[in-house]
Structure formats: structure tokens, C-alpha cells
VOGU-3710 file (C-alpha; in Angstrom, 3 decimals, decimal comma):
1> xxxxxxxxxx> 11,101/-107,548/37,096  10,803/-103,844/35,396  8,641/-102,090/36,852  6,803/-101,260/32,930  6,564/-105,423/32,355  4,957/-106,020/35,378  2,700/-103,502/34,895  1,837/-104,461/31,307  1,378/-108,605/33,035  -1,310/-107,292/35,253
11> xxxxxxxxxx> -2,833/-105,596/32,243  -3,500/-108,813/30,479  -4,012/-111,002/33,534  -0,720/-112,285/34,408  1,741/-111,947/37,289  5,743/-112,478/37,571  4,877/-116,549/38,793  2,330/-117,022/35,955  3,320/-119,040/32,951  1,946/-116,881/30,217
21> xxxxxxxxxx> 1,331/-118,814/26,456  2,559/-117,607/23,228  0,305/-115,613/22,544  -0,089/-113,715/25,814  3,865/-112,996/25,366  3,332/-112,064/21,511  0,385/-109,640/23,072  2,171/-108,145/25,956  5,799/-107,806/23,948  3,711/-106,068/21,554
31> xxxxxxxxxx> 2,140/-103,631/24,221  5,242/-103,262/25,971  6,669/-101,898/22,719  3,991/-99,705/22,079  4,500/-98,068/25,707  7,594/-97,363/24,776  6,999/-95,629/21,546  4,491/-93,361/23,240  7,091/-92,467/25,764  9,717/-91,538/23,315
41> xxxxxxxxxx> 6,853/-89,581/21,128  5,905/-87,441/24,420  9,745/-86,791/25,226  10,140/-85,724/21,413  7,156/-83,205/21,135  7,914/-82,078/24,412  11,922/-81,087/23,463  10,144/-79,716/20,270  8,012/-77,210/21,427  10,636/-76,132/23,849
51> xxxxxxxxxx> 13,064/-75,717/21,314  10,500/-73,808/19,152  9,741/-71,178/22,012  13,295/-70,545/22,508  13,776/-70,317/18,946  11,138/-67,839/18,761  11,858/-65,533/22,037  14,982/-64,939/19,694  13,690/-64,141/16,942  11,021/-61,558/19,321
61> xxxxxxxxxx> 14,130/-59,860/20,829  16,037/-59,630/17,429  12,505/-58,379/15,893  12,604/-55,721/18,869  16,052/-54,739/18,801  15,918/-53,792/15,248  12,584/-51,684/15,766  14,508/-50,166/18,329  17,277/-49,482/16,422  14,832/-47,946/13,460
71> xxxxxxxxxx> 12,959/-45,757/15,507  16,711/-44,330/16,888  17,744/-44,043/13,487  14,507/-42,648/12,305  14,642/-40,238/15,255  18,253/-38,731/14,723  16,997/-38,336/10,860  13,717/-36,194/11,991  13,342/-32,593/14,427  11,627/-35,110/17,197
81> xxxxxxxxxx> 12,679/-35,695/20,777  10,741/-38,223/22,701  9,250/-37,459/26,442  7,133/-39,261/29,237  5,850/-37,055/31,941  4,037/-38,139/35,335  0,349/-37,365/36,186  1,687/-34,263/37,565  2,924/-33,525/34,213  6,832/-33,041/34,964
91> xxxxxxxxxx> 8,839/-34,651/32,892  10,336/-38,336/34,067  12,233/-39,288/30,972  13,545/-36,854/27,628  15,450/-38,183/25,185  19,051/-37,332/24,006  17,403/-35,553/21,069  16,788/-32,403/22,924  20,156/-31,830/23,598  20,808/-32,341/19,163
101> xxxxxxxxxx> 18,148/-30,286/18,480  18,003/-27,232/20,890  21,135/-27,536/22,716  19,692/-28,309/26,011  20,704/-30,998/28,426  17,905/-33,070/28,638  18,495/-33,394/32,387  17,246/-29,755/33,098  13,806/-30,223/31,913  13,573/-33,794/34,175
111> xxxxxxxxxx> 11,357/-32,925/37,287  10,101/-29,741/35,736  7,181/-29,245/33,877  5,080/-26,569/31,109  3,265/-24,844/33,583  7,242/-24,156/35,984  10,042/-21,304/35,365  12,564/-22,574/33,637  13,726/-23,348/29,865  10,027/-23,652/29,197
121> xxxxxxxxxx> 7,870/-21,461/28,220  4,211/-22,013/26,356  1,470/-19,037/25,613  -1,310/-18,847/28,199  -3,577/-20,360/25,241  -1,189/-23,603/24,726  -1,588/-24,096/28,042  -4,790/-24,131/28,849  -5,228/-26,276/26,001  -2,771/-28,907/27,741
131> xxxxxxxxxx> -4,255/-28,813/31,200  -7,510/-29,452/29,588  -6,276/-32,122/27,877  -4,782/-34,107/30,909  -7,791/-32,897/33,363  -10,012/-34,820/30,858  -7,166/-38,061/29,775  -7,230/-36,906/26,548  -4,529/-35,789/23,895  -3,487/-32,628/22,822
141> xxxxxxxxxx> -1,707/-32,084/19,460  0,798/-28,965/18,426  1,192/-26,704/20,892  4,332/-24,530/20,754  6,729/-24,698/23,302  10,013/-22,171/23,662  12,939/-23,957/25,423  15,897/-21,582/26,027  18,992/-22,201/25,857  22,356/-20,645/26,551
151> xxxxxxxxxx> 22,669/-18,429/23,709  19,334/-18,571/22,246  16,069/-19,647/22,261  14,452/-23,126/20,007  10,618/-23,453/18,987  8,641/-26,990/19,659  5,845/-28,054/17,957  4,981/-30,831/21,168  1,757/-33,668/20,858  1,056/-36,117/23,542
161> xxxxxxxxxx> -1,438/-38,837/24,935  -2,138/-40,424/28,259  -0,050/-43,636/29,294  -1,751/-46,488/30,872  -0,981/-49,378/32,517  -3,234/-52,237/33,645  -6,042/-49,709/32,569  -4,760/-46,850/35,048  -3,345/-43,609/33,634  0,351/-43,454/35,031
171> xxxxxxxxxx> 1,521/-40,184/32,682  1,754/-38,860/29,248  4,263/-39,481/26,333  4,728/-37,327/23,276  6,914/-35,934/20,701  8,521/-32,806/20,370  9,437/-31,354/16,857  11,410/-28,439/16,413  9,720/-25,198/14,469  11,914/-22,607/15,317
181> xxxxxxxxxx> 12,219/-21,796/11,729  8,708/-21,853/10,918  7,992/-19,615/14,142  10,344/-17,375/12,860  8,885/-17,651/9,476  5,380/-16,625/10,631  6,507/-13,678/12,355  8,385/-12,325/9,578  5,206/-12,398/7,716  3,618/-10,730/10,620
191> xxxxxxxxxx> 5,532/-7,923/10,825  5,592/-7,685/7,134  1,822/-8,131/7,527  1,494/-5,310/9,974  4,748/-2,772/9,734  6,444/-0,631/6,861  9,725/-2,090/6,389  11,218/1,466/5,446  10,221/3,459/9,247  9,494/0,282/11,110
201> xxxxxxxxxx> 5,611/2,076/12,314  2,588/0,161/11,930  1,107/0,153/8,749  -2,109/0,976/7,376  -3,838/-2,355/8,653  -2,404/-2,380/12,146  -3,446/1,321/12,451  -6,671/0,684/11,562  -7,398/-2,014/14,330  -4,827/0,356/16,695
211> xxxxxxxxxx> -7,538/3,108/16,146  -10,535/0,733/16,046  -9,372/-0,652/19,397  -8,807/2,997/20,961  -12,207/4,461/19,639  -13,716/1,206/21,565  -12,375/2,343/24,414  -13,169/5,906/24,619  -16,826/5,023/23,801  -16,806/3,252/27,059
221> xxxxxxxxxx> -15,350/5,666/29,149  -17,209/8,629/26,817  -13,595/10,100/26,159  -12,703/12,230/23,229  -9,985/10,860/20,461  -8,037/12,492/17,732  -6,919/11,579/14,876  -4,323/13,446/12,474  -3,847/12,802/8,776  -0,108/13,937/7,819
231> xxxxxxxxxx> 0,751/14,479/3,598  4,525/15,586/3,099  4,127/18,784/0,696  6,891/18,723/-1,878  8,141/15,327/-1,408  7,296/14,093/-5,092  9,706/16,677/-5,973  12,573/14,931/-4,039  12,027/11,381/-5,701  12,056/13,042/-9,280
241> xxxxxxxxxx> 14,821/15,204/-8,683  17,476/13,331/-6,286  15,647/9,688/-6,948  14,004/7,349/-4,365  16,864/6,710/-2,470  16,736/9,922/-1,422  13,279/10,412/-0,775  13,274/6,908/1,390  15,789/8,792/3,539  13,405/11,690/4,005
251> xxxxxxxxxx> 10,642/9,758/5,029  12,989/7,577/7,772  14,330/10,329/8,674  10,913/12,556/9,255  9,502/8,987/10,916  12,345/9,236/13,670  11,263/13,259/14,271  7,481/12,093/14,641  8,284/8,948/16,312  10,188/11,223/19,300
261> xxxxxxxxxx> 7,206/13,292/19,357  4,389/11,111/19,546  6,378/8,879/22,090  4,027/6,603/24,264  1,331/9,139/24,267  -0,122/7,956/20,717  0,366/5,708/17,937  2,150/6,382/14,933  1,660/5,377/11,424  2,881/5,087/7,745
271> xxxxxxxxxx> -0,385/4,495/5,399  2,125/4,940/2,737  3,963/7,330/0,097  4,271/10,493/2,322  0,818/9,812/4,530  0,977/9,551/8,420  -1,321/9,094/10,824  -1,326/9,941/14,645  -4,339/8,480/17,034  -3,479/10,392/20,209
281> xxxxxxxxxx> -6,463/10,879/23,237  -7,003/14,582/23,397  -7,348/14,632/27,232  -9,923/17,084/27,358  -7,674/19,781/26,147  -7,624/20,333/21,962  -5,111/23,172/22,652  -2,678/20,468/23,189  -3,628/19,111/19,374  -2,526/22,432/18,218
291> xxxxxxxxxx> 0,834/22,459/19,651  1,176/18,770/18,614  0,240/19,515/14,990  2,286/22,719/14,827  5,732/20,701/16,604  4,788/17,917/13,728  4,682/20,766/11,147  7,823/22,163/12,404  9,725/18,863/12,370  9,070/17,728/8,960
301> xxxxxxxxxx> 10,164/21,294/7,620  13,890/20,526/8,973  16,165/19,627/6,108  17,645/16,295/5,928  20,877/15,713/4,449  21,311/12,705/2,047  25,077/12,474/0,603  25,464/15,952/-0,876  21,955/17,536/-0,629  20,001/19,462/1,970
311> xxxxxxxxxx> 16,714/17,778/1,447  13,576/20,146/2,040  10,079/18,968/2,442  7,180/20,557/4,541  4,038/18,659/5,824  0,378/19,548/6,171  -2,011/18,517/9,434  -5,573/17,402/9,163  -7,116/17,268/12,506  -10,780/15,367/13,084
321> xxxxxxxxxx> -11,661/14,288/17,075  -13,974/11,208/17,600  -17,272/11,198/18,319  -18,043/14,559/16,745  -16,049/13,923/13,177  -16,887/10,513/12,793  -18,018/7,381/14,374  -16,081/4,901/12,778  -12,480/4,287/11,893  -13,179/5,228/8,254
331> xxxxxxxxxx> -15,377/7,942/9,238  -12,692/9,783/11,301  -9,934/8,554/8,635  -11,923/10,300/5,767  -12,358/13,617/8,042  -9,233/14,195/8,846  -7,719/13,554/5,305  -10,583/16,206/4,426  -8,782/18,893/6,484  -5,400/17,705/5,601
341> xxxxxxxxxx> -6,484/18,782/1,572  -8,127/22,039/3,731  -5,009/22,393/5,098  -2,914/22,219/1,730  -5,720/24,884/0,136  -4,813/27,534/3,066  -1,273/27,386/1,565  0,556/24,050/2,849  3,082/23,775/5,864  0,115/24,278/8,306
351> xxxxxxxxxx> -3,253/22,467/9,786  -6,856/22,280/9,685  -9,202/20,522/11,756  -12,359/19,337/10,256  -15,797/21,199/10,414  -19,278/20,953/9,300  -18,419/23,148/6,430  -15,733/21,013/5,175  -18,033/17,900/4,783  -20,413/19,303/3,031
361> xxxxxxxxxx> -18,065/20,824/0,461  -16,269/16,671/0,431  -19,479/15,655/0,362  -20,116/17,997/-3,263  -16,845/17,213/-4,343  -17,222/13,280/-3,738  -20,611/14,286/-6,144  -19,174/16,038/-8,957  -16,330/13,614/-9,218  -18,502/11,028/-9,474
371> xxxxxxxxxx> -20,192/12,624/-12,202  -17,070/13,710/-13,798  -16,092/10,253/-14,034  -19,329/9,839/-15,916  -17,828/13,061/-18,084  -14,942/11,685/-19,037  -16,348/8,156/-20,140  -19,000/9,660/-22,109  -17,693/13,011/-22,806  -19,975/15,466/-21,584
381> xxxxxxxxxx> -17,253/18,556/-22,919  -18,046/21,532/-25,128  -15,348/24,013/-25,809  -16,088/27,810/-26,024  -13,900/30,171/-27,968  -12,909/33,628/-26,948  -11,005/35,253/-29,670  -7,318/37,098/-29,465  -7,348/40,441/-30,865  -4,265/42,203/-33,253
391> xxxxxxxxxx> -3,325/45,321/-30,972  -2,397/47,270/-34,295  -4,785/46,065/-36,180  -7,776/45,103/-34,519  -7,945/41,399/-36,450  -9,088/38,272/-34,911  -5,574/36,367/-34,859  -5,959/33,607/-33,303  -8,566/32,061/-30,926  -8,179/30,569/-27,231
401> xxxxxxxxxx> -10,597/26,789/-26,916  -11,819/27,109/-23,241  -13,108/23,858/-21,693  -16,728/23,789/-20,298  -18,848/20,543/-18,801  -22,146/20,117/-20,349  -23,576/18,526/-17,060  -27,348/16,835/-17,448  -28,677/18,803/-14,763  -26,716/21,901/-14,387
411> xxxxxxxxxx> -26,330/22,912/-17,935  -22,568/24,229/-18,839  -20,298/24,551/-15,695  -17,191/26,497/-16,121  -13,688/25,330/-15,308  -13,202/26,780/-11,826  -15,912/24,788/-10,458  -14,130/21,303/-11,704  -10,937/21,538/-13,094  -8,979/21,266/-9,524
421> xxxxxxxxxx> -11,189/18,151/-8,439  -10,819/16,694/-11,772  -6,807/17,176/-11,120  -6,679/15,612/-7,866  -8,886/12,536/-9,236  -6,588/12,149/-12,124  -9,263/12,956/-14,853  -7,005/15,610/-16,662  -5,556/13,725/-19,108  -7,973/12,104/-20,596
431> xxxxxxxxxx> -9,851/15,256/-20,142  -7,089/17,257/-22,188  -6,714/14,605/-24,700  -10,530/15,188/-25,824  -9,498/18,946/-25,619  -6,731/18,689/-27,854  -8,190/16,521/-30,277  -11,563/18,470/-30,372  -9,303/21,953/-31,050  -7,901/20,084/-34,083
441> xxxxxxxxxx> -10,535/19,278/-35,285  -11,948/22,553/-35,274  -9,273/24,330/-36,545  -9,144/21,427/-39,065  -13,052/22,496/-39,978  -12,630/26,461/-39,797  -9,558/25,805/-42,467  -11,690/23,954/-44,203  -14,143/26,541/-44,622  -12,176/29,112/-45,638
451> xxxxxxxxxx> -11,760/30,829/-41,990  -8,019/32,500/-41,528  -6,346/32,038/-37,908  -2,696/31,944/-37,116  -3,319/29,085/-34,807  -6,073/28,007/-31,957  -4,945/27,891/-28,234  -5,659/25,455/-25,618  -4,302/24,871/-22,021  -2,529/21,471/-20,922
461> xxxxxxxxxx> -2,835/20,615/-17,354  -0,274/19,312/-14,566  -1,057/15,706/-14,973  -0,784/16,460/-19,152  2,585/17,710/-18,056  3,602/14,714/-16,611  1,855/12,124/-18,909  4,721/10,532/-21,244  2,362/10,195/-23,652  1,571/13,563/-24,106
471> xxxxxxxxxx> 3,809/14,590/-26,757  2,527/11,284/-28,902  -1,232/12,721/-27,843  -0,492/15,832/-29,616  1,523/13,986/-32,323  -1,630/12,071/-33,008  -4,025/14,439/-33,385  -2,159/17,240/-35,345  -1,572/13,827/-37,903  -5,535/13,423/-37,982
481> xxxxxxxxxx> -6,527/16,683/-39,368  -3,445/17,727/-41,406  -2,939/20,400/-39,035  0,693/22,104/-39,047  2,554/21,765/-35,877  2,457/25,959/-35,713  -1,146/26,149/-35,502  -1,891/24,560/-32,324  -0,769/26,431/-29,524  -0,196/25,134/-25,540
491> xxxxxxxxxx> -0,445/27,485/-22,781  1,021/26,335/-19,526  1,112/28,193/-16,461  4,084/28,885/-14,800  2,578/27,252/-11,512  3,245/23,772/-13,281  6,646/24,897/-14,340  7,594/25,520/-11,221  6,110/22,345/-9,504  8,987/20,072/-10,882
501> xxxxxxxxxx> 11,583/22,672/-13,421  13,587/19,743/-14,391  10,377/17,414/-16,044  8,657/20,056/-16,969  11,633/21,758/-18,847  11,655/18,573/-19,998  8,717/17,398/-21,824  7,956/21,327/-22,997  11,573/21,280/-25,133  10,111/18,267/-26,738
511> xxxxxxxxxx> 7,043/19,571/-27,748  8,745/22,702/-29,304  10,827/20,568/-30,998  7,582/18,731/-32,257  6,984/22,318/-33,828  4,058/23,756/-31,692  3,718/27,176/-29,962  4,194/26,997/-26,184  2,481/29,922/-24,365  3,473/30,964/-20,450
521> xxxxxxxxxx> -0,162/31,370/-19,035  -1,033/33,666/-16,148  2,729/35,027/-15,956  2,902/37,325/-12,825  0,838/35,209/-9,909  3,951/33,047/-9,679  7,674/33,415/-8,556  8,890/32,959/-12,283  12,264/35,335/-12,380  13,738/36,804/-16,163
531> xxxxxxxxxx> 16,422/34,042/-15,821  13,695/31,137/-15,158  11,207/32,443/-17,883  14,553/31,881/-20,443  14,974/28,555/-20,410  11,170/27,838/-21,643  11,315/27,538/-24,968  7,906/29,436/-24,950  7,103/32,200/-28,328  4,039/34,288/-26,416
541> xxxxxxxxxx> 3,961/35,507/-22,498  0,423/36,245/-21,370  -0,322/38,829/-18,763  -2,556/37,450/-15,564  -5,961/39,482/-15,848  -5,357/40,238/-12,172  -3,033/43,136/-13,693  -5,045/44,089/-16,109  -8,057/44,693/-13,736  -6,821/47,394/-11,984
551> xxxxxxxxxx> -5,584/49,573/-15,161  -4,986/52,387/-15,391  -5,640/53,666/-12,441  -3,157/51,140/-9,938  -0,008/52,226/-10,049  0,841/48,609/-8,965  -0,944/47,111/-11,361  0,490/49,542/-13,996  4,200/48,861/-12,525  3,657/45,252/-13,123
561> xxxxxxxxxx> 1,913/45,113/-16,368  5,310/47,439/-17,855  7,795/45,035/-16,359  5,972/41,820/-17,553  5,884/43,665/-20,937  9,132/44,644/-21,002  10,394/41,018/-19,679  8,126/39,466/-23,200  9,674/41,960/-25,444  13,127/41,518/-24,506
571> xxxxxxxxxx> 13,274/37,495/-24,815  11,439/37,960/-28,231  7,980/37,011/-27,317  4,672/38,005/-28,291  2,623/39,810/-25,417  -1,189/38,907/-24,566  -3,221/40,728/-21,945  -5,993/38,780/-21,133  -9,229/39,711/-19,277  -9,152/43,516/-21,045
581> xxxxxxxxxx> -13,227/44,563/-20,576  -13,370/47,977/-21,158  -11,319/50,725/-23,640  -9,279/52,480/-21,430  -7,469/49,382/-19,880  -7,204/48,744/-24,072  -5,440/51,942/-24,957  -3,102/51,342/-21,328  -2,080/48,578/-22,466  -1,442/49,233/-25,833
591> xxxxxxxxxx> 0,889/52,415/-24,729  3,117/49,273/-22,813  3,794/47,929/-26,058  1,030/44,650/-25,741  0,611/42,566/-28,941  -2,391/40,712/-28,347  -5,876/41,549/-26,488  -8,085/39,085/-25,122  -11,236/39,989/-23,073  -14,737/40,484/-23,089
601> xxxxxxxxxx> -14,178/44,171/-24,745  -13,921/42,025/-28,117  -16,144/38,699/-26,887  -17,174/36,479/-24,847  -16,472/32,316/-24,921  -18,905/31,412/-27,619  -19,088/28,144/-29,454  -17,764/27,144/-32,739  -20,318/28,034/-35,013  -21,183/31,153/-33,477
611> xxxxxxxxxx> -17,163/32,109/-33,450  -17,152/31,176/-37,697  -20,236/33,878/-38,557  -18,584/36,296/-36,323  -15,311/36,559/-37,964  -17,019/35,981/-41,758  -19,142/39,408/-40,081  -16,116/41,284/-39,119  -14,305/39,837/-42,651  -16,918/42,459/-44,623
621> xxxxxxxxxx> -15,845/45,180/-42,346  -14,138/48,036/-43,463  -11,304/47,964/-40,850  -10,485/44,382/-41,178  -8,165/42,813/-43,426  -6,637/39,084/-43,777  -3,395/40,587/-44,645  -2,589/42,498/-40,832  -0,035/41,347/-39,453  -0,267/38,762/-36,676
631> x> 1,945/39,354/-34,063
//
């Protein structure tokens, strides 16, 4: 009997003998079936389930294959290289990435790690930030490591975290990207940052925390530094003459010169145009700052060739030593650029080193250009007239406008006392536009009322010289009050002439062909020879009073006056002597042939007013007459 029947007979009471009725057999075929169906259900769900799990362990390891295969593809697309390391932090595993990226075998970095010689190298701050990082488990995010190749060296930007593994720490893993470009990047902008691109010496910001960094050490060992301020005399004259290119070569060249002297002793510095700076420690022996500044002064006076031209520049040395000329950076900065304009006063092409005396006169001039700035905005000018005098026949021909500041406080303060600070702070142009526009006006009003002068004089500074706008200025104004182009008169120094020939030959041919009088100022104190005084296109030659004072007893001064004289007469121009203050320097000078007078034997500077009821006086003389002859 099966084994299942005879199991389902003793279920319901029965054995294999036992004659069983209908309905027992109905009942136990009926259980016997169900058996059966519960036997097949079990085997189905049971090849089901397996079939599922194998269906889906292949669809796990397709899942995982093709994550694999997008993080390969999504790593040979990016700058990353994977890497595990051990607790010890050398590296156990790198992938071929390294070798796409930087060119290195990724075996030469297995066993090795960031803190070992080798292709690896990390700043001492990077690395201390990793060995913190793995001290405490932790992760650690963009440091920069340099892996060296063959031929060059790569940049990584390299993150990682701790591995674990049943909850114990077994390593790190991480990415490295490569930054070489950014790296490289950054430090362009660094040197950029800190360096002159033309001489390759630090720049004004890197010299500043150079010198910050040196005075902070000689206050701790009480040690004297010095500082010198270096200006290039002459060098604007080389970019307007030969161009930039040229005057860029200069200034390399001049760098190299310094740059050998200096050596490792100092540092060197462009702050920019012609401006260097040296911050050397004086040693306890300033005798050795002399012979440095002189050697400086000597080297920058060398000619540099450039194509065809011998290229001649000269330099001036300001000298200021920490502690005693300033505590500070900007303290010692500002003395020593103090005696570097000392320096230039004495003459140029030599030094100066600062003194007590020297700040208090920076210290006045820092005052009155303040105020002049306060001037020129609300213009605090008056100008004073001195008169020129007819030699033959004693008629006031024309008059001279002479520029004084009516300060608040001080009352009127002559030219000499401002004039040169108003020129270095760039003041004289708008300065000498008021001028020129106030003289028109004048001469506009005297006109007006009936007053006859051949013209009215006024002088136009270096910075006038150079302005491009000021023919247009003068333009302008003459247009305002109807004035003729022949009765305003400019009188320029030959100083300024000679400062830059070419510009100021220039701008002065286009003002005489505007139509006004051009006047040679101070002729004499210069270098101006018969063949330079030519090409201005100047109609009156003024003689320096510094001639005239002596008269007539210098012979000098006598010897002078008749060659200046002579010079005038011969190139057709009209003769002043200026500063003539008593009769017998008068009749001297008259003997030489001068045309004009001008001094305080006929008047002093007086204002406007007071000039118009002195000539209507001397109009009811006896002696004068409208119709002499000018000149």
C-alpha cells in the first residue's frame, strides 16, 4: 500500500484489512487528493522563488556592471584619479587615471605616501591639515598635491574620507583632480599682484610688506634701517622725444645696474614711472649709504643705447634711516621722497638724506598746498600790474599782470612763496587759466575806458606749456572780451623751453600762429644759445634783473647785458630790462640800445584801479603823449 494512503486510512480510522464504506472512500479519496495538491503547490512556490532570486542576482550584477562602467566612463571624461590608502596612509590602490592625467605610472606612488620623498610633494600647511584629519577619522577636502613627473611637474586638488569595514577604520579613499592650470593661474596673478612686469622687482605692494617686515625686525634687535627713494631726472624727456619704447628700455636697463648693486644685501623696488626704492640695513655705518647712493647715482647716469640713440638720464637719492626718520613704512617712505625733491632742489644727479629741517619745510608745503587747493577752487587770486616803460619816450606801453594769492590769513603772498609747490601739485593750469582770463578782462575794461596800451603781459607756466588745451584756453578768452590776438602777450622762460625743445617749440608756433606776442622771460639764467633763441617764434627778449642789478658798475654784468642786447636786436626783437630801480642802471641801459624798462624806478605791482588813475595822471603830463612810439 503507498505509503500517503495508508497514512491518510489511519487518519480517518481505517487500516489496509479494514473494509471502509462509501463514504469513508469518497472522504479519504478526497483527502488523498488534497495532499497531493498541497505537495505540488509547495514544489511550485518553492521553484518560484528560486527562480526569482536568480533572476534578480542578474539583474544586481547587470545593475552593477553598468554603474561600473559609468563611473569609468565618467572618470576618463573628468581630471579625477581614484586612490585607497592604508591607516598608515601609503597608498594600496591608484587608478589608471594618474598615469592620463599627469603622466605618472600609478605603480610609483603604491607603498608611498604624502608625508615620503618621492613624486609627491604637499606644503607643510596641506599637510598638517591631512594628518589631522586621519589622527581624528575625519575627512579632509582640497589640499594641493605636486606629483612630478619626467619632464614636468602636475597640480592635484586631492579630498578623502576614512574607510570602514565591520565598523573598523581599515584606510582612506579619495579623489584626485588635476589643477595644474589653475595653480598656474593663481601664480600668474601673484606675481602680477606683487612684481612689475617691465624690471621683474617687487612692486610697490610687495615693497611695502618687504620694508614692513624688515623695520619689524630691526625694532627687535634695536638695529638701524635705510631706506632710499630713487626719481630718474630727465626721463620724461626720453618718452616724449624717442617714445615709450625707448624709455621702457631705460628703465630695464637702469633696473639691471641697480639690481647688480643692491645684490642680496637689500631689496629692490619699482613703485612705478621712474621711482625706486632700496631698503638696505645700514650696519652701523651710514658712510656706506653714501657710497651706495653715489654708485646708484653714477649708474643711472650711464647712457643706454636703444636702436640708434645714446639714451641719457640721471637719477636723484633721497636717504631717510628708521627709527629716527620715521616709524612706520609710510613714515620713512614720505621722508625719504622728501630728500629725494631736496635732492633735485640742490641741482639733480646727487642725494640728500632727510633732516629735521626738511620736515618742517614738507610739513609747510603739505599746508600751503592744501590751501592752494582751496585757491584754486574758490579763487583766492588778485593780479598786480607793474607797468613797461618807452625807453625814448618815457610812455607807459604796455603793462606786465603779476599773479598774487589773497590768502585768509596771510594777506597777499607773492609768487615765489607758491608758484613752485603749486607746479609740482599740478595747480598751474587752472591757476593760469584764471590768469589769462582775468588779464582779458582787464585789458577788455581799460579799452573800454578809454586807457591806451599796446598789449598786457602775463606769464604761462610749464604745466600751461604742456596742457593741449592751452592754445583753445587762450582762444577762449581773447573771443570773450573782443580782445585782438596782438594785445595779449605770453612770456615764457627759456627754462621751460629747454625742458622738452621739441613740445615746447611746438605748442609756442601755434600760439603765434593764433596771433599773440610770445615773450622769452628771464633770458640769460639759462643755456639758451643765438641759434636756439631763433627758432622761437618770440617778438620781445627780456633781460633777467640779475644783470641789471649789478649796472653799471660790473663789468660782467655790463658784458652780459650788451650781448643779450645785441642777440634781441639782431633777430628783430624788442628788448626789456626788467628789475631797473634806480637812474643810472636807466641811462646804462639805455646807452645798450634797450627798448623797454620795467622796474620799480617807474612802479611798483599795483592793482587795476590804481594802475588806470596813474596812467590818466601821467596822460595830463607834459612829457607824455599817446602818439610815442611803442617799441
Amino acid at each position: 500500500m503507498h505509503p500517503l494512503l495508508e497514512r491518510q486510512l489511519r487518519k480517518v480510522g481505517l487500516d489496509g484489512g479494514t473494509g471502509a464504506s462509501s463514504t469513508q472512500l469518497a472522504a479519504l479519496i478526497d483527502a488523498v487528493s488534497r495532499s497531493y495538491r498541497d505537495v505540488d503547490q509547495e514544489r511550485y512556490l518553492l521553484e518560484r522563488s528560486q527562480d526569482l532570486a536568480s533572476r534578480e542576482m542578474v539583474e544586481l550584477n547587470s545593475a552593477l556592471r553598468l554603474s561600473e562602467a559609468r563611473m569609468a566612463s565618467l572618470l576618463s571624461l573628468s581630471s579625477d584619479w581614484v586612490w585607497e590608502q592604508d591607516l598608515r596612509g601609503r597608498f594600496t590602490f591608484v587608478s589608471d587615471e594618474l598615469l592620463l592625467r599627469t603622466g605618472i605610472q600609478p605603480e610609483r606612488l603604491l607603498g608611498r605616501s604624502f608625508a615620503t620623498d618621492g613624486p609627491l610633494r604637499m606644503e607643510a600647511a596641506d599637510l598638517a591639515a591631512v594628518a589631522e584629519a586621519v589622527n581624528e577619522r575625519t575627512s579632509f577636502h582640497h589640499v594641493t598635491v605636486e606629483v612630478q613627473g619626467d619632464n614636468d611637474s602636475r597640480y592635484m586638488r586631492i579630498s578623502g574620507a576614512p574607510a570602514f569595514e565591520g565598523g573598523t577604520c581599515v584606510g582612506y579613499r579619495g579623489v584626485g583632480s588635476d589643477v595644474t592650470e589653475r595653480v598656474h593661474a593663481e601664480r600668474t596673478i601673484l606675481e602680477l599682484a606683487r612684481y612689475d612686469t617691465l624690471t621683474g622687482l617687487p612692486n610697490r605692494a610687495m615693497f611695502l610688506d618687504e620694508m614692513t617686515r624688515a623695520l619689524a625686525g630691526a625694532r627687535r634687535t634695536d638695529r638701524e634701517v635705510a631706506l632710499l627713494f630713487i626719481d630718474l631726472d630727465r626721463f620724461k624727456h626720453v618718452n616724449d622725444t624717442v617714445g615709450h619704447a625707448a624709455g621702457d628700455a631705460v628703465l630695464a636697463a637702469i633696473a639691471t645696474r641697480f639690481r647688480s648693486l643692491v645684490g642680496d644685501t637689500g631689496v629692490l623696488a619699482r613703485l612705478g614711472g621712474d621711482e625706486f626704492v632700496v631698503i638696505i640695513d645700514v650696519a652701523g655705518d651710514t658712510r656706506r649709504l653714501d657710497s651706495l647712493a653715489q654708485q646708484i647715482i653714477d649708474a643711472a647716469s650711464e647712457p643706454v643705447q636703444f636702436e640708434t640713440h645714446r639714451l641719457a638720464v640721471s637719477a636723484s637719492v633721497g636717504l631717510a634711516v628708521y627709527p629716527h626718520d620715521g616709524a612706520d613704512a609710510h613714515a620713512l617712505l614720505r621722508s625719504a621722497d622728501t630728500a629725494m625733491y631736496h635732492a633735485k632742489a640742490q641741482g639733480r644727479e646727487t642725494f640728500a638724506f632727510f633732516t629735521g629741517e626738511l620736515a618742517e619745510r614738507s610739513s609747510r608745503q603739505f599746508e600751503i598746498e592744501e590751501d592752494l587747493r582751496i585757491a584754486v577752487r574758490d579763487q583766492h587770486w588778485v593780479l598786480l600790474w607793474q607797468p613797461q616803460v618807452d625807453a625814448e619816450s618815457g610812455r607807459w606801453a604796455s603793462v606786465e599782470g603779476l599773479i598774487r594769492w589773497q590768502h585768509p590769513h596771510l594777506g597777499l603772498v607773492p609768487p615765489s612763496d607758491f608758484i613752485d609747490i603749486a607746479e609740482e601739485a599740478g595747480l598751474t593750469v587752472p591757476m593760469g587759466r584764471w590768469v589769462i582770463g582775468e588779464a582779458c578782462r582787464q585789458y577788455a575794461h581799460w579799452r573800454d575806458d578809454g586807457i591806451v596800451l599796446d598789449h598786457c603781459a602775463v606769464n604761462i607756466s610749464l604745466r600751461q606749456l604742456e596742457s593741449d588745451s592751452i592754445v583753445d584756453d587762450i582762444a577762449a578768452a581773447l573771443d570773450a572780451y573782443g580782445m585782438a590776438p596782438r594785445q595779449l602777450a605770453l612770456e615764457v622762460t627759456e627754462a621751460l623751453v629747454l625742458r622738452d625743445p621739441a613740445r615746447a617749440l611746438a605748442v609756442l608756433d601755434r600760439l603765434h600762429q593764433l596771433g599773440v606776442r610770445l615773450v622769452v622771460d628771464d633770458f640769460g639764467t639759462g643755456y639758451s644759445s643765438l641759434g636756439q633763441l631763433k627758432r622761437i617764434p618770440a617778438q620781445t627778449l627780456k633781460l633777467d634783473r640779475i644783470f641789471v642789478s649789478g649796472l653799471p658798475d660790473s663789468a660782467d654784468d655790463l658784458a652780459i647785458a650788451r650781448a643779450v642786447v645785441a642777440m634781441g636786436q639782431s633777430l628783430g626783437m624788442c628788448v626789456v630790462a626788467e628789475g631797473v630801480e634806480n637812474e643810472l642802471q636807466r641811462r646804462c641801459l639805455e646807452r645798450l640800445g634797450v627798448d623797454h624798462f620795467q622796474g620799480y624806478l617807474f612802479a611798483r605791482p599795483m592793482p587795476g584801479d590804481q594802475l588806470t588813475e596813474r596812467i590818466r595822471n601821467l596822460s595830463r603830463s607834459p612829457e607824455f603823449t599817446c602818439d610815442s612810439p611803442i617799441g
